[in-house]
C-alpha angles and dihedrals in degrees: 000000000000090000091059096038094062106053088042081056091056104031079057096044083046092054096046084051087057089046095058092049092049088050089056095042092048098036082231124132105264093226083079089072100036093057089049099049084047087057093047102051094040126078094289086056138018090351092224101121115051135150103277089054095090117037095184090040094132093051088038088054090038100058088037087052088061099048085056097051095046099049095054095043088053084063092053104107113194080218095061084050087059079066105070104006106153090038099045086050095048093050092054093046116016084032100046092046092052086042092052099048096031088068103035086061095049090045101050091043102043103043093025100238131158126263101263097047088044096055090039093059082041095051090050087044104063083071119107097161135196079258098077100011098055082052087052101046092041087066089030105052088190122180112290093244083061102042089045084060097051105045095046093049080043092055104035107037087054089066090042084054101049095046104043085047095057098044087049100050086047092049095045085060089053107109090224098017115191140187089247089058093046090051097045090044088053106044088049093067098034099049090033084053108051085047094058096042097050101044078047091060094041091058091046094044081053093054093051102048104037108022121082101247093187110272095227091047105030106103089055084043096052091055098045084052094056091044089058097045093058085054097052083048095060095027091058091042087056100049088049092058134329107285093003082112091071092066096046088056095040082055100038084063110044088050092044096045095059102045124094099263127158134249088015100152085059087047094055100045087055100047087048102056090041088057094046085055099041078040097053098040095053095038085061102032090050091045093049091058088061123111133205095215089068097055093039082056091058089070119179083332095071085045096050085049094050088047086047103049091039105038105027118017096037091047085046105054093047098052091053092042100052096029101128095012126110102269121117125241093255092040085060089049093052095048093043090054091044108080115120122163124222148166107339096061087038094051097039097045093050094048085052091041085056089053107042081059090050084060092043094058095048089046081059090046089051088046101251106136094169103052086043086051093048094047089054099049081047089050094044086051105049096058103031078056096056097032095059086046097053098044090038096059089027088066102028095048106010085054097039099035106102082046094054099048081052089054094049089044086230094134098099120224099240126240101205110193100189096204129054101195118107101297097044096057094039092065092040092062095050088049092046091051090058087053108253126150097251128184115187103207108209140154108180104098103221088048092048089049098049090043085054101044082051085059099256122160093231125200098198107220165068104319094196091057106093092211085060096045086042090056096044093061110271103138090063090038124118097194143015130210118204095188100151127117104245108082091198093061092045089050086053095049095042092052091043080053102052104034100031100031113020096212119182102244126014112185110187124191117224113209088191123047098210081067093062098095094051090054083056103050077051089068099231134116097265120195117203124212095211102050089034089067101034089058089047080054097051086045091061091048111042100020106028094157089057092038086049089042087042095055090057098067121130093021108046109003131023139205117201147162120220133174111234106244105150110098096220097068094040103098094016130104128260073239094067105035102051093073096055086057114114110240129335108339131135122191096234099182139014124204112207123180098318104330133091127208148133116265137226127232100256090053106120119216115239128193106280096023115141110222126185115227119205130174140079108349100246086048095058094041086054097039087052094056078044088050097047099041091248 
């Protein structure tokens, strides 16, 4: 056995790794192909992988279910929370709720269940998961707010799913099953399990901050520590109740992931190679067992629910969760149309699957044929139902997500500012509170902690290396930003910019200002030091009102440029126009083709045209949505 087990176990480790390259090479979510070599080498397909392949599957997928969720839930910031607070909260409460009833409904009502098999597929079903939604953002690179969203309803509600699966499908085999017995059942694995997750980060947050971990070792220590950590986690949750080690995991990983530890780039990038292989291994193994007769056996039910959680409930809860938030229109559509569902349906239905099936057989053995024939109906149906679920929005969002996002127009152009000290952040404030997608690149520690308390998204690293400037977004970045203080750095990165990555617009700070003319040779929008505060000098001095009123930008007044968009300013004069402005706000300037130049109040704006805003600072933002037709 063992000498066929093994080279099943690499040949699938070697697939998942394809399927990751082709992911890459395609810009599609890797679970697409995961899902589509598992179906290939199962029963519907090659016919390698069966049941009977892996005789330790549930504890395999156990223990790799932890290393997934922990891993997701050490990438949960509580800054990035700060992003998209109200929004992140209503889709794991008022979402989940709707999630859970939506498809219980559908399911009792399509394919015709009882109660307790309907809110048991309702209840696995509430779970995204990091493990299809990581896949999805890493091809999508949507704004922070969104991906904040998503990553916190992915993480959370898996746990939520877990857990209210496995105390519904115990209390559906009570013989007199209650509400008092679901909620105590429940609250017994969640709050067991977040105490077990979080007394199990703080001992691991004490080893690797006060145990010598071998100098000359202690990188490759402190992640096998963490690694271990995430096991006892989910091993010690386990042990409490059934499932209750998700949310240990799920715990583990949030506190430890938002406490001062050390190496913990290292930390992330292995964690993060070990969760694309144990990934990789259960996706295909899960999907392998799957069987073409149970979904055929759904009928035009299956196909009723699938419409109904895609197209229905998932559009639904989003909408009431993000109505009034700060999400765009096209940002709620997205999210709304990004929902699949992973490993966590797919590994807890076929484990109850496995022992609805046990019963059945005993039920047989005692002579009850027709309990043994309805628990096996109940167990068909409960993972052809997930199943078509899973592959259907898999393939539909997981597939189209990246070209839906392009549709919507919700992919940000990128403002990389390479530098975190004072002037960098400083810059990268002004251009947040205008509302551009900003990542600040550092690797100085103390300039990466106090970006991040500021509420910076951070890429921790070397900005002239292209593979860091590569992995911080470049490559979808309208402008960059060298603001450091070392001019030889910001050369580097401007001329990175400009030759490797062509990107659109490439300012560069010049600390000296003997170094100016190389900037410009350069070809980028340089900004001396030197000259920048002289002429902050001669503005006190010969012009006092403009330097007070300057210094006011970006609290009290505002400057800013904005392309007329909006058709019914298009054809019409400044005169016009500037009293339709909101508040007290003036156009200043109009660029037109390649020239600059005030108007008068007879120029009529035409599509294209460039026009400065100046005024309050409330006034400029609303006469620039105005401006733009928004």
């Amino acid at each position: 056995m063992s000498s066929q087990l093994i080279p099943l176990v690499a040949a699938i480790i070697a697939l998942g790794v394809g399927a990751q390259l082709l992911a890459d090479r395609f810009e599609v979510p890797s679970i697409v192909f995961l899902l589509a070599a598992g179906i290939g080498l199962g029963p519907e397909g090659l016919g390698i992988v069966t049941s009977d392949s892996f005789g330790a599957l549930p504890a395999i997928v156990g223990l790799s279910v932890a290393i997934i969720v922990f891993e997701g839930a050490f990438h949960l910031r509580i800054e990035k929370l700060r992003q998209a607070t109200s929004e992140s909260l209503r889709l794991i409460t008022i979402g989940a709720l709707i999630a859970l009833f939506g498809t219980a409904l559908a399911v009792r009502f399509a394919l015709g269940a009882d109660w307790g098999i309907a809110f048991l597929v309702g209840a696995l079903l509430i779970a995204t998961g990091p493990t299809v939604i990581t896949p999805i953002l890493a091809v999508v690179p949507v704004r922070d707010r969104v991906q904040a969203a998503l990553e916190t309803e992915g993480i959370v509600n898996d746990v939520t799913a877990a857990i209210l699966a496995v105390v519904v499908f115990k209390v559906i085999r009570l013989e007199e099953p209650t509400f008092s017995a679901f909620f105590r059942l429940f609250i017994e694995r969640l709050g067991g399990g977040i105490l077990i997750g979080a007394t199990v980060a703080v001992v691991v947050w004490f080893v690797l901050r006060y145990i010598d971990l071998s100098p000359g070792d202690a990188p490759r220590n402190a992640r096998l520590v963490v690694l271990a950590g995430a096991l006892v986690a989910f091993g010690a949750g386990e042990t409490l109740a059934s499932e209750a080690g998700v949310a240990a995991a799920a715990t583990a990983g949030i506190v430890l992931g938002n406490l001062d530890i050390p190496y913990e780039e290292q930390i992330s990038e292995f964690k993060g190679d070990i969760t694309l292989i144990v990934l990789s291994f259960v996706f295909i193994a899960l999907a392998a067992l799957l069987e073409l007769e149970d979904l055929l056996a759904l009928g035009v039910g299956g196909i009723a629910v699938v419409v109904a959680v895609v197209f229905l409930i998932r559009p639904l809860l989003v909408y009431l969760s993000t109505v009034g938030g700060n999400f765009t229109r096209s940002e709620r559509l997205f999210v709304g149309f990004v929902g699949p569902r992973g490993i966590i349906p797919a590994s807890v239905a076929t484990l109850f699957a496995i022992e609805l099936q046990a019963v059945a057989e005993e039920a047989v053995a005692a002579g009850d044929a027709a309990r043994a024939a309805q628990l096996e109906a109940n167990a068909t149906l409960l993972v052809g139902t997930v199943f078509l679920v899973i592959l259907a929005t898999v393939v539909l969002q997981g597939g189209f997500a990246r070209h839906i996002a392009e549709y919507l127009d919700v992919i940000p152009m990128r403002v990389l500012v390479i530098g975190g000290g004072q002037v960098g952040r400083e810059v990268a404030t002004r251009l947040e509170d205008r509302g551009e997608n900003v990542v600040i690149i550092e690797n100085d520690d103390e300039s990466v902690e106090s970006a991040r308390k500021e509420g910076f998204t951070v890429h921790i690293g070397d900005g002239t290396k292209i593979d860091t400037l590569r992995s911080a977004g470049i490559e979808n970045a309208s402008t960059v930003v060298a603001a450091t203080g070392n001019d030889e750095v910001n050369l580097l990165v401007g001329q990175l910019a400009v030759t490797k990555f062509d990107v659109g617009r490439v300012i560069c700070r010049a600390n000296d200002a003997e170094n100016v003319e190389a900037f410009e040779e350069l070809g980028v929008d340089t900004i001396s030091s030197t000259m920048a505060t002289a002429q902050a000098m001669d503005n006190a001095i010969e012009r006092p009102a403009l330097a007070s009123w300057s210094s006011s930008i970006g609290e009290e007044g505002d400057v800013q440029e904005v392309t007329v968009g909006n058709s019914e300013f298009v054809g019409r004069p400044i005169s016009e126009i500037g009293p339709e402005l909101p508040g007290r706000c003036l156009v200043v300037l109009v660029s037109h083709d390649d020239e600059t130049f005030v108007p008068d109040a007879d120029y009529v704006l035409q599509e294209g045209d460039r026009i400065t805003l100046v005024g309050e600072h409330d006034a400029v933002r609303d006469s620039m949505a105005l401006c733009r037709g928004d």
